[in-house]
Every structure is written in structure tokens, then in C-alpha cells.
C-alpha positions in Angstrom: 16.7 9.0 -5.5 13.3 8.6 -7.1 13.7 4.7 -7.5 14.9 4.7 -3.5 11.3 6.7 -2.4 9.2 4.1 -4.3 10.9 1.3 -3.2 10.3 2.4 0.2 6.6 2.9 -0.6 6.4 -0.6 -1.8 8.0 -1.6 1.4 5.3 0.2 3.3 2.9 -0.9 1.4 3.5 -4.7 2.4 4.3 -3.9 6.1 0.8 -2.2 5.5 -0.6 -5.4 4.1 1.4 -7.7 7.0 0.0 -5.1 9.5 -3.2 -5.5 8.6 -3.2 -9.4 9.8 -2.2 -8.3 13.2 -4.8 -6.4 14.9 -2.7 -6.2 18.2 -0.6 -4.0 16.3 -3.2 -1.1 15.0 -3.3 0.9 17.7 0.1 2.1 17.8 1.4 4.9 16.5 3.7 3.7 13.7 1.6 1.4 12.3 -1.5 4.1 12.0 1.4 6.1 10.4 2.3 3.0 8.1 -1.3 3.0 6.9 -1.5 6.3 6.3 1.3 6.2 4.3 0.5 3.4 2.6 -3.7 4.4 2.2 -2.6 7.2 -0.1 -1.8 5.9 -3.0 -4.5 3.3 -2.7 -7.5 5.3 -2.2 -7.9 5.9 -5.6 -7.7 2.2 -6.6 -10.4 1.4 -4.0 -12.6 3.6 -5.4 -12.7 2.3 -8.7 -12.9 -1.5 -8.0 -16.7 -2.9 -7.3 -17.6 -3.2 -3.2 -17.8 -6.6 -2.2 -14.9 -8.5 -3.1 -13.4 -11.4 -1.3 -10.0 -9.4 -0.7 -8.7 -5.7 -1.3 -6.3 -6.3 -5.0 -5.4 -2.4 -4.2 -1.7 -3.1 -2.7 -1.0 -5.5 -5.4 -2.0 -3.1 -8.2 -0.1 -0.1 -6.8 2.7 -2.2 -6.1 2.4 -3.1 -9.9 2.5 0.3 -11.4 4.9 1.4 -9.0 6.9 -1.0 -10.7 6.2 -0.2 -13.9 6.9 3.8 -13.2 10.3 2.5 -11.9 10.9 0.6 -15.1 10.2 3.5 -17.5 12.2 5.8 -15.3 
């Protein structure tokens, strides 16, 4: 069950990502909902990487211990 509810996060996490690409699309309600979702987890991230990069690595590093957490479980 636990392996189900991260997969899911990492597939809301990339729809997040996809999303983000698509500015028609972030005014409705599901995908505000998506990024909220998917902000969550990497809030934290964002806060410890230095301002001013050329791209956000947050999705790809909570993706990556997501997986590792699924591996260990």
C-alpha cells in the first residue's frame, strides 16, 4: 500500500513538472491541486538549494529518495 501512495506521488510529481510547461493549464483547479500536492514534498528541497539556478533539480531529487525509501521498504 505504501509503495502504491509513493508511486502515485512520483506520478504527480511529473504531471507537476509537465504542468508546469503549460501555462494554459494553471488556472484550473486540478492542476493547482496537482501542485499542491506535488509542492509538499519539495519545499524543503527548495529551500536548501542556492537561488538562482538555471532550472529547479527539486522534482528530480524527491523523485530520487522516493525511490530509494521504496527500495529499503
Amino acid at each position: 500500500m505504501v509503495h502504491v501512495l509513493l508511486q502515485l506521488l512520483i506520478y504527480v510529481i511529473i504531471v507537476d513538472v509537465l504542468l508546469s510547461y503549460m501555462p494554459q493549464f494553471r488556472s484550473q483547479k486540478w492542476a493547482e491541486l496537482v501542485h499542491k500536492i506535488a509542492d509538499a514534498p519539495q519545499k524543503p528541497i527548495r529551500e536548501l538549494l542556492p537561488e538562482g539556478l538555471p532550472f529547479d533539480p527539486a522534482p528530480m531529487i524527491v523523485i530520487l529518495l522516493i525511490q530509494m525509501l521504496m527500495y529499503v521498504l
